[in-house]
C-alpha positions in Angstrom: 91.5 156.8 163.3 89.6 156.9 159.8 92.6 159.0 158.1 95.1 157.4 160.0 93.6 153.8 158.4 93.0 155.6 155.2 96.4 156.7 155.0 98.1 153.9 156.0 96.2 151.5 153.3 97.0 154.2 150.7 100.8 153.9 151.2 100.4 149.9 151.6 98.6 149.7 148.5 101.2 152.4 146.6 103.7 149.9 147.8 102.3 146.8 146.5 101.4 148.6 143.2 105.5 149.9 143.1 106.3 146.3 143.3 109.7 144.7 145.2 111.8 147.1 147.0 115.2 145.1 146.9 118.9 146.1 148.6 120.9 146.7 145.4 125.0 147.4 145.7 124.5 151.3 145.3 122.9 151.1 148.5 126.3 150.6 150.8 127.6 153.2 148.3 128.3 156.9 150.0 130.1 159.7 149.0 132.0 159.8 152.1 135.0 157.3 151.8 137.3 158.9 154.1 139.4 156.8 156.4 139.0 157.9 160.1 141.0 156.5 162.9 141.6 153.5 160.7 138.5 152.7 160.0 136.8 152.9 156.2 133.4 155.4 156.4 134.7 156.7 159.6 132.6 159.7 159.0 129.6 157.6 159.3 131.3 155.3 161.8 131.5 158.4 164.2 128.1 160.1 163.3 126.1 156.8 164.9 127.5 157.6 167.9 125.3 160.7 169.3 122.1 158.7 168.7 123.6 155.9 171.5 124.2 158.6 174.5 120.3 160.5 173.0 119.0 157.1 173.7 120.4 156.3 176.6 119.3 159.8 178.1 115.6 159.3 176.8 115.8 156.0 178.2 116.6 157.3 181.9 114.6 160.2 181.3 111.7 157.9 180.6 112.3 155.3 183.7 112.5 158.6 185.7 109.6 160.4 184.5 105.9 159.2 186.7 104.4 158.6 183.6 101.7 156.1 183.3 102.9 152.4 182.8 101.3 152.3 178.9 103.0 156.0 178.1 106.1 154.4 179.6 106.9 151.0 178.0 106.3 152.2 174.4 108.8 154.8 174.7 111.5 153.2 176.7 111.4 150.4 174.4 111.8 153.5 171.4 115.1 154.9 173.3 116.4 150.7 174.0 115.8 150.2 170.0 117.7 153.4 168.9 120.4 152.5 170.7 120.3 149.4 169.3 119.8 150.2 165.7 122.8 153.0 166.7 125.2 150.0 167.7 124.0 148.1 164.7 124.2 150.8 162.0 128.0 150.8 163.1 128.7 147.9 162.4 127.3 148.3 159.3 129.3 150.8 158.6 132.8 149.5 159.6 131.8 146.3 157.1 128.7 147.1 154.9 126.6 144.3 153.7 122.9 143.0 152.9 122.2 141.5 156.3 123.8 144.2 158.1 121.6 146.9 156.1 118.4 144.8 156.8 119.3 144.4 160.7 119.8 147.9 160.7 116.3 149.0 158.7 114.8 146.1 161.0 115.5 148.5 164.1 114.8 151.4 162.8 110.8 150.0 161.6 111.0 148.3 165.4 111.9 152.1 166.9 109.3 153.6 165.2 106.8 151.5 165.3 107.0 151.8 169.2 107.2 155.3 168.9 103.6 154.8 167.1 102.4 153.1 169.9 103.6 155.9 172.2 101.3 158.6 170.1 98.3 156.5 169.7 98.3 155.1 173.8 98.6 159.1 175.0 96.1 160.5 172.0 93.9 157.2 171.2 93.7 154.5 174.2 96.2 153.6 176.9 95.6 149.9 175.4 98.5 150.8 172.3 100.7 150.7 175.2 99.8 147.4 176.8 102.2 144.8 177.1 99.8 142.9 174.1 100.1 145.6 172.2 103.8 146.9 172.3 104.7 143.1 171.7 102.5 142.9 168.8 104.2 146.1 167.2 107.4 144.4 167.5 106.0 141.1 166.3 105.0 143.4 163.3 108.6 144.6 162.5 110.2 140.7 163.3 107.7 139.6 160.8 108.7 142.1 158.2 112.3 141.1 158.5 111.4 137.4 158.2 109.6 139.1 154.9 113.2 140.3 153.7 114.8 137.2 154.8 112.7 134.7 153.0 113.1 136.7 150.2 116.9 136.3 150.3 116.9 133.0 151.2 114.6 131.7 148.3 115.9 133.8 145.3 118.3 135.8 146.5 117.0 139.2 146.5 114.5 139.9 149.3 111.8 142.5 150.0 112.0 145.5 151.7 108.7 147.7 151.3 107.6 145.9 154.3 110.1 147.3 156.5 110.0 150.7 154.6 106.3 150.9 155.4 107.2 150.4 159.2 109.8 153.1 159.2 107.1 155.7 156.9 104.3 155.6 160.3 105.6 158.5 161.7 104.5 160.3 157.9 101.3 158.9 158.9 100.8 159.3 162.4 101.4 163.5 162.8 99.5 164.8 160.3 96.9 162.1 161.2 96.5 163.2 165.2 99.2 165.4 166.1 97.0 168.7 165.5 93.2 167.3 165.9 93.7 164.8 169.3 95.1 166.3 172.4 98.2 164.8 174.7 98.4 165.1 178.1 102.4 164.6 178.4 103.4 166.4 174.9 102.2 169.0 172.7 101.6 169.3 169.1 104.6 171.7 168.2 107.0 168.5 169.7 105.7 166.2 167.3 105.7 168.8 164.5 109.4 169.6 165.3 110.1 165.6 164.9 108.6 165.3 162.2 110.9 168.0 160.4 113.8 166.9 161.4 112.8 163.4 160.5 111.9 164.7 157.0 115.4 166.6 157.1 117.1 164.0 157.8 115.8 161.5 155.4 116.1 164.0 152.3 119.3 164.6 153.5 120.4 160.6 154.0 119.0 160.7 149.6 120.8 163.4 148.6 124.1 162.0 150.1 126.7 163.0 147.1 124.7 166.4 147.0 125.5 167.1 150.6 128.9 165.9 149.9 129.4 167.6 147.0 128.2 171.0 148.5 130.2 171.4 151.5 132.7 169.3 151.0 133.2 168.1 154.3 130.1 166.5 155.4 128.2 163.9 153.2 124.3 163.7 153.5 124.6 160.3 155.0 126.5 161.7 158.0 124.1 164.3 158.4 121.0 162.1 158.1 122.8 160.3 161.3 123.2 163.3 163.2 119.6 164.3 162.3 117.9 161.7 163.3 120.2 162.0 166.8 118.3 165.3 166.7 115.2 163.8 166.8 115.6 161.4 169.6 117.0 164.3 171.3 113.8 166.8 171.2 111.8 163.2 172.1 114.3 162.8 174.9 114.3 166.4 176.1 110.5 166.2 176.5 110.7 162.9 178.5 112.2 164.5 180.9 110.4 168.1 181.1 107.4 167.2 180.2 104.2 167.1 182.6 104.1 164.0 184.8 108.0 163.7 184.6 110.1 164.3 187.7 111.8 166.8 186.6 108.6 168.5 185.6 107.5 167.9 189.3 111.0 169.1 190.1 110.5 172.3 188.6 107.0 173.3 189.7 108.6 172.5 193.3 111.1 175.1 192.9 108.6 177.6 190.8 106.5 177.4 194.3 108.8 177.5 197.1 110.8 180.6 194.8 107.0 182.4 195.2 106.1 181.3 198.4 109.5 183.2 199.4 109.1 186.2 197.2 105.2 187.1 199.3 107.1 186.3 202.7 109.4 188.6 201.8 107.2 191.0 200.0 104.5 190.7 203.4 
């Protein structure tokens, strides 16, 4: 919890000292115009797409799993919010703008920040995923928004390092507890596997005309959206198989019975 703190007030005060973090027109920029089924981006249009059905399948996975209520509600609230951030990153995409870009950042901090609560209530204290808590988290990210939004409002050019601060916890969070403080429902090498694709993903979403330019059919916006699918995904995936989930339970079932009939047999 000390490094975690420490590292957390070191990026806030890098932030602070790196001054306003606004959205500038180069941002809705990407290297991949192409026009896809009619629509303008459609590249990127059709790459937000895989994150809905991941989230959607962590989401079930999650309901499904007999997980303890404060591992639960932090991560089903993760899967809702990347749907959500999915649905409005597409609409971003079909008409780019300001608002639409901060909506969409606003999501992505709210998704993560849950996420956070996720690690700390399995490795820390089941109170991170209280109902208190998890609502705090997202009265966090609303807050940041309203950060951006005032900023707009009053002089036209609002603030993002809030949000970007929000969206960096994972950064934080891994190498903070992920290979000192145990977890009952997930292992280390899960959220060492997130956080390379995250990083993947993110280099790849900065070096979009490089991407683009390299393979010439893929831009590294697109893949950034696929990437981060691929996270969800291995978050997903262990939802569902991990211990305490029914299809964990599922599985040891079948592991027994298949043994208890191999020594019938065998006797």
């Amino acid at each position: 919890m000390v490094l975690l703190l420490a590292m957390m007030l070191a990026m806030a005060a890098g932030l602070m000292a790196y001054g306003p973090v606004p959205i500038v027109p180069a941002d809705h920029l990407f290297a991949d115009q192409r026009t896809w089924l009619g629509m303008a981006q459609g590249a990127q249009v059709v790459a937000c797409l895989p994150l809905v059905a991941v989230g959607a399948w962590g989401a079930v996975a999650t309901l499904r799993s007999s997980w303890p209520s404060a591992l639960r509600m932090p991560w089903l609230l993760f899967f809702v919010l990347c749907v959500a951030m999915s649905v409005v990153n597409l609409a971003y995409h079909l008409s780019p703008g300001d608002v639409g870009f901060a909506f969409t950042h606003l999501f992505a901090a709210a998704a993560l920040t849950a996420l956070a609560l996720g690690f700390m209530a399995e490795r820390v204290d089941a109170l991170f995923g209280s109902a208190q808590a998890v609502a705090g988290g997202l009265g966090v990210a609303g807050f940041a928004a309203l950060w951006w939004f005032a900023g707009q409002w009053a002089s036209g050019e609002g603030d993002m390092r809030a949000l970007l601060f929000l969206e960096s916890l994972p950064l934080l969070l891994i190498p903070a507890g992920a290979l000192s403080l145990p977890g009952r429902h997930t292992s280390t090498a899960d959220w060492i596997a997130m956080l390379v694709l995250y990083l993947v993903a993110r280099v790849a979403g900065m070096a979009d005309a490089a991407v683009y330019s390299a393979t010439g059919w893929i831009s590294g916006h697109t893949a950034m959206h696929l990437l981060l699918a691929a996270v969800a995904a291995c978050l997903a995936y262990r939802a569902g198989v991990a211990p305490g989930s029914r299809r964990a339970s599922d599985v040891e079932s079948a592991v027994a019975t298949q043994r208890s009939t191999s020594l019938t047999t065998s006797s």
